[in-house]
C-alpha positions in Angstrom: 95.3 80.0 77.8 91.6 78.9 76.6 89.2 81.6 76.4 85.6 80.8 76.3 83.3 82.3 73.8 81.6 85.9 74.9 78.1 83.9 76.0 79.7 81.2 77.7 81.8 83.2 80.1 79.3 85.2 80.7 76.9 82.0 82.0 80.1 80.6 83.8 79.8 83.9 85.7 76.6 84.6 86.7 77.0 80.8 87.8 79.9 81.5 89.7 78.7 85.1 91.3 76.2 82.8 93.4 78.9 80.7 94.8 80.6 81.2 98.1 84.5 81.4 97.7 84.7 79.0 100.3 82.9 76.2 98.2 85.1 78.0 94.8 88.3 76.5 97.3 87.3 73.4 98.2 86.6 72.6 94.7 90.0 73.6 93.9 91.6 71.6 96.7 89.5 68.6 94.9 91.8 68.8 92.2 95.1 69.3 93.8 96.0 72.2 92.2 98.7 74.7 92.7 98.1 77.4 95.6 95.1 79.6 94.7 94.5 81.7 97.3 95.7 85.6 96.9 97.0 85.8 100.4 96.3 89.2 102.2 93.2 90.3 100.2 90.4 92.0 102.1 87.7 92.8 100.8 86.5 96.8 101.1 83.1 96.9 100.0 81.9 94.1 102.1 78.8 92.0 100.5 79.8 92.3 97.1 81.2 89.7 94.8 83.9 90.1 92.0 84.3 87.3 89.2 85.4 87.2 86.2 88.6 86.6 83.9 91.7 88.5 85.2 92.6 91.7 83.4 96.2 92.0 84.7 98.1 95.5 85.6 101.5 95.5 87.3 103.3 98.8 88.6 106.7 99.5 89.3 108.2 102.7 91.5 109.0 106.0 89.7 112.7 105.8 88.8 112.8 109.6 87.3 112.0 111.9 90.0 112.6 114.8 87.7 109.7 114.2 85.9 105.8 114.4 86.8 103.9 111.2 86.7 100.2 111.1 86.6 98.1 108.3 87.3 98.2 105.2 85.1 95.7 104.9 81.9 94.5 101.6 81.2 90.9 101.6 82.7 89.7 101.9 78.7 91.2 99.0 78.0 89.7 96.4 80.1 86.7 94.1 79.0 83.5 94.3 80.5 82.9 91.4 82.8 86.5 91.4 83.8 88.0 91.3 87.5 91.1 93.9 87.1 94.1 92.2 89.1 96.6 95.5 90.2 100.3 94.2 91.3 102.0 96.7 93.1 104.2 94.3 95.5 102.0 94.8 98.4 102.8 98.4 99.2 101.1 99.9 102.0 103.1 103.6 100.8 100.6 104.6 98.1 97.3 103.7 96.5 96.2 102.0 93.3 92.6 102.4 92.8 90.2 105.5 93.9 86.9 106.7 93.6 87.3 107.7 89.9 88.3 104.2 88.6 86.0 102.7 90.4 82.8 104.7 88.8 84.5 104.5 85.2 84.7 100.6 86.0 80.8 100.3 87.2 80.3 102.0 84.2 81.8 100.2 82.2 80.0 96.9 83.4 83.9 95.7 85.0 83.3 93.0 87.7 85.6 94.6 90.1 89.0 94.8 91.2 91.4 93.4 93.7 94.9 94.8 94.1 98.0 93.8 95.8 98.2 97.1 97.3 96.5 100.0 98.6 93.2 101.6 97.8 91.5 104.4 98.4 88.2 106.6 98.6 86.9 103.8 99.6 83.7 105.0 101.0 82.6 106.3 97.6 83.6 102.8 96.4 81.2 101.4 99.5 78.7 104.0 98.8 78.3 102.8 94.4 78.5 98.7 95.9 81.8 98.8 93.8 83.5 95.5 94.3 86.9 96.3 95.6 89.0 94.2 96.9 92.7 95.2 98.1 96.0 94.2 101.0 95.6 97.6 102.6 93.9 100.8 102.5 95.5 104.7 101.9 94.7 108.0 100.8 98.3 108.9 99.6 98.5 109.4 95.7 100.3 106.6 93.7 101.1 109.9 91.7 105.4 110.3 91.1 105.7 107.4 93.5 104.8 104.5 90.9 104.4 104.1 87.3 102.3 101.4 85.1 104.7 99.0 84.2 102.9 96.7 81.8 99.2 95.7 81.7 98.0 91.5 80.7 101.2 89.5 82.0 101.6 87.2 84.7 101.4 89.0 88.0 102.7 87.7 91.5 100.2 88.6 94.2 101.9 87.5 97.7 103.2 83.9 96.2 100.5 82.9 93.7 100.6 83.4 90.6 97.5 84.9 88.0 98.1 85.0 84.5 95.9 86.8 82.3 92.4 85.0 81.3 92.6 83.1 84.6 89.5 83.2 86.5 89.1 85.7 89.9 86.4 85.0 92.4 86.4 87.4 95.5 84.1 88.0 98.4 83.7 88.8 101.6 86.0 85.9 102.4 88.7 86.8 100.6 90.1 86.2 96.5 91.4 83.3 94.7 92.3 82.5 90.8 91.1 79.7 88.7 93.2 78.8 85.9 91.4 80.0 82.6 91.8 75.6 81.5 89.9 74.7 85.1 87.1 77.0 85.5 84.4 74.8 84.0 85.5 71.8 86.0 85.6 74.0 89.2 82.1 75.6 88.7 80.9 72.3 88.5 82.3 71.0 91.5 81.9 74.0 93.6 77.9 73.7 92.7 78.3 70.0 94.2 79.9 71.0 97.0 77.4 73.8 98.1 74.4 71.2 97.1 76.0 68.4 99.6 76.7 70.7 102.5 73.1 72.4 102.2 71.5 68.4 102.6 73.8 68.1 105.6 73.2 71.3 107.1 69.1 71.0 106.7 69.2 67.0 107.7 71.0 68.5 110.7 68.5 70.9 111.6 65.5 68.6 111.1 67.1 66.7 114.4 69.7 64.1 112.9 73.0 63.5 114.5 75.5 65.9 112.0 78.2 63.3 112.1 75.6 60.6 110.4 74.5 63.7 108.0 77.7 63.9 106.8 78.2 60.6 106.3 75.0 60.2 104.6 75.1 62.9 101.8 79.1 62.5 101.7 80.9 65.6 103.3 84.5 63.8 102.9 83.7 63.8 99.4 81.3 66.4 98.6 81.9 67.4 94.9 80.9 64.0 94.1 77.8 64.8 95.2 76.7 61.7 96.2 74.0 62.5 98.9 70.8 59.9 99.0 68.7 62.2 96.9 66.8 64.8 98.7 65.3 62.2 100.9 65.5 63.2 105.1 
């Protein structure tokens, strides 16, 4: 994994809070890399944007009934700036996440949190612009029914795969990861990509045919950014 220093992550994400998910993926499909999509995410605080590096947690159901189980403790632990990834196998039985992680977590300066799961309270997450990002939505406790298994390993969310230090971007389109090694590359292409279809779109509106727009300012190609200047 390749961390970047403290100041450079945080000016690869403030660049990459300002960049549609849908230009994120087709700078990753540029580069033929592995799946990156985290199928089934919605987002439930629509119009807010999570990014950051993953801080990973993964659950596992109660096997000691016997015994109480409260809710898991590992909110202390994760950096500010991070995007906390919860693997809980998709379960649509109990939650994950509630009102009271996701204040400590917008207190704490987090970047939000998508889990392969269920949520809940999530009005009081919609109410505080908490980013919060999930496969399904509960209000039945996660208490005695599942246990924190272990927190930063390689999670599975619905197929693809995010290790710890890979790179989340979620919106109101859905999530994907960015490994940690591609995120710079990826930023930079993604920019390109939003800066060719913006010269298409406003050579389009100005009255030009779109199919010679595109292939003007180069939509089959357009992190190469190769549009004639700025010139209409």
């Amino acid at each position: 994994m390749i961390t970047a220093a403290p100041a450079a992550a945080e000016a690869l994400r403030e660049r990459l809070s300002c960049l549609d998910t849908a230009a994120v993926s087709d700078a990753m499909d540029s580069l033929r890399t592995l799946p990156c999509v985290l199928p089934g995410i919605k987002a439930r605080t629509p119009g807010t944007v999570a990014c950051g590096p993953a801080f990973t947690v993964r659950y596992r159901a109660v096997d000691d009934a016997a015994t109480f189980h409260n809710a898991a403790n590992y909110i202390d632990d994760v950096p500010a700036g991070s995007v906390v990834v919860v693997d809980n196998g998709g379960s649509r039985t109990c939650t994950n996440w509630g009102s009271l992680l996701s204040s400590v977590a917008l207190h704490r300066g987090i970047s939000g949190t998508v889990v392969h799961g269920s949520v809940r309270d999530v009005s009081e997450s919609r109410t505080a612009s908490y980013p919060l990002f999930s496969t399904d939505v509960t209000m039945v406790s996660g208490k005695n029914r599942v246990v924190l298994d272990r927190t930063g390993v390689e999670v599975d969310i619905a197929g693809t795969h995010v290790a710890p230090g890979d790179w989340i971007v979620a919106d109101d389109n859905g999530a994907l990861r960015i490994p940690a090694d591609l995120v710079e590359e990826v930023v930079r292409r993604a920019e390109a990509v939003e800066r060719t279809e913006s010269r298409i779109r406003e050579a389009a509106l100005d009255g030009n045919r779109l199919d010679e727009s595109r292939a003007r300012f180069g939509y089959a190609r357009p992190w190469e950014d190769k549009g004639n200047s700025d010139k209409h």
